[in-house]
DRENKOLKE-562015 format. One record per residue (C-alpha): y, x, z. Coordinates in steps of 0.05 Angstrom, whole numbers, plus 5000, padded with zeros to 4 digits. Example, Ala and Ser with C-alpha at 12.3 -4.5 7.8 and 13.67 -1.06 7.14 Angstrom:
! DRENKOLKE-562015
491052465156/497952735143/
This chain:
! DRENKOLKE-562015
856537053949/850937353981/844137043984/839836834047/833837214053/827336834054/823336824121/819037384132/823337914093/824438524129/832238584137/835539314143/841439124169/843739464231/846639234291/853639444304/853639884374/857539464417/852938834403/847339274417/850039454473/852138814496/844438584489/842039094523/846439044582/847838214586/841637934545/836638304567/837138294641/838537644643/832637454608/828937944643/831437564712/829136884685/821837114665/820537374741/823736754762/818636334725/812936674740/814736734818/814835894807/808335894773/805636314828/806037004806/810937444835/811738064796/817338364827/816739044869/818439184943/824439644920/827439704856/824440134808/829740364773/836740414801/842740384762/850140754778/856440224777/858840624718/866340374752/864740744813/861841364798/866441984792/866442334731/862542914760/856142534779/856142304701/
């Protein structure tokens, strides 16, 4: 059985692709959504006019604009 490493320890362990993935398109904007959220409450609004970035629906986009 394989032991728990102790807090602190650097782990090398890599995450598999699809949970990276996953993160990086669920997690993250989500979380992303609820920090501008907060701070617009606390009286900080830190979002832009327009979108910075702007990202294809991968389901709509033809295979030649890929």
């Amino acid at each position: 059985m394989p032991t728990q490493a102790k807090p602190g320890t650097p782990r090398s362990a890599e995450i598999n692709s699809e949970v990276k993935s996953w993160i990086d398109n669920v997690i993250v904007p989500v979380l992303v959504k609820e920090y501008l959220d907060s701070e617009e409450k606390r009286g900080k609004p830190l979002r832009a006019e327009k979108p910075m970035v702007q990202c294809p629906d991968s389901k709509n986009t033809s295979e030649e604009d890929k």
